[in-house]
C-alpha atoms as one frame of an Amber mdcrd trajectory, in Angstrom:
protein
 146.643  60.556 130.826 144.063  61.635 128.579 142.366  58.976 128.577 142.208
  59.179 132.504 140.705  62.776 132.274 138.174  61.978 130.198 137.164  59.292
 132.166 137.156  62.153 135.086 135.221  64.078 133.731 132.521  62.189 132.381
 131.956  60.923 135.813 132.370  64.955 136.955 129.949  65.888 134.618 127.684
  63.788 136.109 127.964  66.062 138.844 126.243  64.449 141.322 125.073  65.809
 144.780 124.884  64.356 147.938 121.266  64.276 149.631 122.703  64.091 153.311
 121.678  67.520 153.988 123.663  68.113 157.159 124.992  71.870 156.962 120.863
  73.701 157.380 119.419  75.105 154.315 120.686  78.580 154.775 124.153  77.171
 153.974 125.399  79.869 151.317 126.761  76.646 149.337 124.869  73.006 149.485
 127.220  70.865 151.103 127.916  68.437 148.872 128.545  69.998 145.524 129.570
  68.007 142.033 133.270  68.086 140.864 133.858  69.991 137.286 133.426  73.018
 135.837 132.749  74.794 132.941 133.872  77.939 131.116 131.597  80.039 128.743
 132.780  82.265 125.890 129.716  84.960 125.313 129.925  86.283 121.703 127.804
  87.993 118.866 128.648  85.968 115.838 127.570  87.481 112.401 125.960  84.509
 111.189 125.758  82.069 114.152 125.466  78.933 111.727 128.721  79.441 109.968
 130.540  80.598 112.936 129.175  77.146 114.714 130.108  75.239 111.344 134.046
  76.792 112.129 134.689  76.276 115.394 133.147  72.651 115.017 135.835  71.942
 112.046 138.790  73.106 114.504 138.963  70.328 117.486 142.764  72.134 118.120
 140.919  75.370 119.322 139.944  72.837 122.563 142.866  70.138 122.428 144.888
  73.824 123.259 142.924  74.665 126.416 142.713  71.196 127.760 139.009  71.510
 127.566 137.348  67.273 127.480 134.057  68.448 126.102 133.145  71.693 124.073
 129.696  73.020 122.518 128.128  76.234 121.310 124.437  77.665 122.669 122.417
  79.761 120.181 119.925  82.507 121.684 116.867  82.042 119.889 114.553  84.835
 122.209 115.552  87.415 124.842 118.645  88.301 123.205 120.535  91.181 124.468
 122.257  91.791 120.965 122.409  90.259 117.308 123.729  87.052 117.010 124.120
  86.303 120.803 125.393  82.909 120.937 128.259  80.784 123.509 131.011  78.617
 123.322 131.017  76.343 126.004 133.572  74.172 127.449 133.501  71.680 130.087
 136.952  70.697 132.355 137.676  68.009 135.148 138.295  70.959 137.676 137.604
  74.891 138.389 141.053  74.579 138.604 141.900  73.569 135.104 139.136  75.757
 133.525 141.226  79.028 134.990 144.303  77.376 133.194 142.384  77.207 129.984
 141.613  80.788 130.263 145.383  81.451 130.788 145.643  79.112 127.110 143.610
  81.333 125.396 143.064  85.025 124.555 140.080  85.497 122.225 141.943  89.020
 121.489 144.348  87.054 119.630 142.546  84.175 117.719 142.701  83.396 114.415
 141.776  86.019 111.910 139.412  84.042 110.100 137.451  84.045 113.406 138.412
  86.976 115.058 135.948  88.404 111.672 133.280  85.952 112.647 132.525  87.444
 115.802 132.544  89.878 118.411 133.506  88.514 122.122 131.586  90.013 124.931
 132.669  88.488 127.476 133.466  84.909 129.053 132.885  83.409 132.776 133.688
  80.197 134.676 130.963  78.222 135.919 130.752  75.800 139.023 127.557  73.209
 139.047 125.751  73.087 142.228 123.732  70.196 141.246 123.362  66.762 139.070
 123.993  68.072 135.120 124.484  65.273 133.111 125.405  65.319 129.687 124.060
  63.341 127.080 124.232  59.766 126.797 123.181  59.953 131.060 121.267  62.880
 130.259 119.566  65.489 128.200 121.920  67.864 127.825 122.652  69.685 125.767
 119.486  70.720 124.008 116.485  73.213 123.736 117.150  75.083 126.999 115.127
  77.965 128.869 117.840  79.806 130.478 117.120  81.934 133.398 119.241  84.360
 136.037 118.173  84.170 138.921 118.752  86.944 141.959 118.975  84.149 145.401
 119.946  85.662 148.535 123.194  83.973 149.932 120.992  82.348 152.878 118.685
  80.627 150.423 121.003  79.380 147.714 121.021  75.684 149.454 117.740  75.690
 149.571 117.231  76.981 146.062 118.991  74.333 144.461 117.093  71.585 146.519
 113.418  73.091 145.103 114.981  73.037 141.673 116.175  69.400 142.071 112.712
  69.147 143.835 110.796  70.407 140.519 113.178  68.492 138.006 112.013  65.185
 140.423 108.364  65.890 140.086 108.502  66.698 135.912 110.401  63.634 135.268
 108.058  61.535 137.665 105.080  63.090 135.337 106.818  61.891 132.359 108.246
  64.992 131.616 111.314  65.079 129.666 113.382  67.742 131.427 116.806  68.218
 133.322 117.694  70.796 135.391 120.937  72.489 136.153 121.939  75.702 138.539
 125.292  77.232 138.249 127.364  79.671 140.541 129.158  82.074 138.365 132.817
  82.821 138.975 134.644  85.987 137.418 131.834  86.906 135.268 131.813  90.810
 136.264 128.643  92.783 136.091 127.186  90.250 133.720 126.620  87.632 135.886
 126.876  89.172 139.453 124.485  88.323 142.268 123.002  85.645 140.142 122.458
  82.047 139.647 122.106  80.299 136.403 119.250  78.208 135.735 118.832  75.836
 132.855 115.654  73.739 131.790 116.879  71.292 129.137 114.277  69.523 127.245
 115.133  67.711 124.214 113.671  69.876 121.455 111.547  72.821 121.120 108.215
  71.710 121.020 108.871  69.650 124.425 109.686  72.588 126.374 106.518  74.126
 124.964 104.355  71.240 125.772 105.880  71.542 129.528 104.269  75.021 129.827
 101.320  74.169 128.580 100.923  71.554 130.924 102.078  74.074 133.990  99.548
  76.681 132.828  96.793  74.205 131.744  97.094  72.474 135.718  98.537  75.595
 137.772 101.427  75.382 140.044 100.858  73.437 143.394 102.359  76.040 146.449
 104.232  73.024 147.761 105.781  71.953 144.523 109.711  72.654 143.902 108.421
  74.865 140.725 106.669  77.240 143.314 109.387  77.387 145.853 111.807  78.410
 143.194 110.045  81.310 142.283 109.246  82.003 146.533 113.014  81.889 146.856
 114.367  83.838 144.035 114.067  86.761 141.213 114.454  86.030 137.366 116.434
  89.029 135.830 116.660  87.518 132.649 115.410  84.824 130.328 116.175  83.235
 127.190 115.581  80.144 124.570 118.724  78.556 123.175 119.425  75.958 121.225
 122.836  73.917 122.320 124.743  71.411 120.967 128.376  69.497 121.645 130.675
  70.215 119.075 134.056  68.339 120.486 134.769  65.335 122.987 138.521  65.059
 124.020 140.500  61.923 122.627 143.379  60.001 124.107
C-alpha cells in the first residue's frame, strides 16, 4: 500500500493540467486542476539550520502524518519575523493532508522541538498548475515567493499567463518552474490570495533571470506582463527549500 501511494503521488505531484480550456477564462477555478496537495507548517525557528538538521534526523515526525514527501523553506529576504522558515509536506489528496493535520498538533510535539521553534501558523495548499518535483523538475530550490491578490473572475486566466511566462523562460533557456497555489484554511494569513513560486535552481540563477527581464523589458503580450495586468503582489520573499524525507514502503 505504500508503495502504491508513493507511486500516486509522484505522478500527483506532477500535477499536471489539462490545456482543453473549455469552462471561459473567468472560471473561478481552471478546469482541469492537478491531483495532490500540500500542507505547510509556518514557524520562527531560533536557529533555522539546527532546527532543519532535527526535523531531517526524525523521518517518524512524517511516517505519523502519512505525509510521501516532506521539506523545509528558509526565508532569506522579506521576512515578517526572525527565523521565518516552513515545513512542508506533500500528500496524494486534499483529503489526506486534512487527516495529517488531525495526526498532528504542533502544541504537543516533542520538547526538544517544541524549544526550537515558535509555530505561527500552518495551511493546506491545492496546486492549480504543473509543479513538479525534482528528478521531473526543479523543485525544490531558490524560490521567489509571491502573494498575489486575483479577483475570483481572473484566477483561470491567471494561472494560464503564469504557465504562459514559465513557457516563454524555459523556451529562452531559462532555468525556471513555476507553481500557483489556492490556499485552504490559512486564516488571515493567506486570505484572498494566491501563491506564486519561481523556482530556479540556485541563487545566482534567479538573479541572472532579472537581469535579463530588466536588461530586455517586459513584452505587453508576454505571460510575465499579464500576470502583473491580472493581479496584486502583497508580499514577497527569497527562500531557500529543500526535501528532507521521501516515504518508503
Amino acid at each position: 500500500m505504500r508503495t502504491k501511494l508513493l507511486a500516486v503521488l509522484l505522478a500527483t505531484l506532477s500535477f499536471g493540467i489539462g490545456a482543453d480550456g473549455h469552462k471561459s477564462s473567468e472560471a473561478i477555478i481552471p478546469e482541469s486542476v492537478p491531483e495532490g496537495a500540500f500542507a505547510t507548517l509556518m514557524v520562527a525557528a531560533k536557529n533555522p539550520k539546527e532546527y532543519t538538521a532535527y526535523v531531517a534526523s526524525q523521518p517518524q515526525l512524517f511516517e505519523n502524518i502519512g505525509a510521501v514527501v516532506a521539506g523545509v523553506c528558509v526565508t532569506h529576504t522579506g521576512a515578517d519575523y526572525p527565523g521565518q522558515m516552513m515545513v512542508w509536506t506533500g500528500y496524494p489528496s486534499v483529503e489526506s493532508a486534512m487527516e495529517g493535520l488531525t495526526k498532528y498538533d504542533p502544541a504537543d510535539a516533542p520538547k526538544k522541538l517544541s524549544a526550537m521553534r515558535e509555530v505561527k501558523y500552518n495551511v493546506i495548499w491545492k496546486p492549480l498548475k504543473q509543479f513538479d518535483l525534482a528528478p521531473a523538475g526543479i523543485a525544490p530550490g531558490f524560490e521567489r515567493v509571491m502573494r498575489v491578490k486575483v479577483a475570483p473572475e481572473k484566477r483561470t486566466a491567471y494561472v494560464a499567463a503564469v504557465t504562459q511566462y514559465e513557457k516563454e523562460a524555459q523556451e529562452a533557456g531559462i532555468k525556471l518552474q513555476a507553481g500557483v497555489f489556492l490556499p485552504i484554511g490559512g486564516g488571515a494569513h493567506e486570505a484572498d490570495t494566491v501563491h506564486v513560486r519561481f523556482v530556479a535552481p540556485s541563487a545566482s540563477e534567479t538573479g541572472a533571470r532579472l537581469d535579463k527581464i530588466f536588461a530586455s523589458g517586459v513584452d505587453p503580450k508576454s505571460g510575465l506582463a499579464q500576470m502583473y495586468q491580472m493581479g496584486t503582489p502583497v508580499s514577497d520573499t527569497l527562500e531557500s527549500c529543500e526535501q528532507l524525507y521521501t516515504a518508503t514502503q
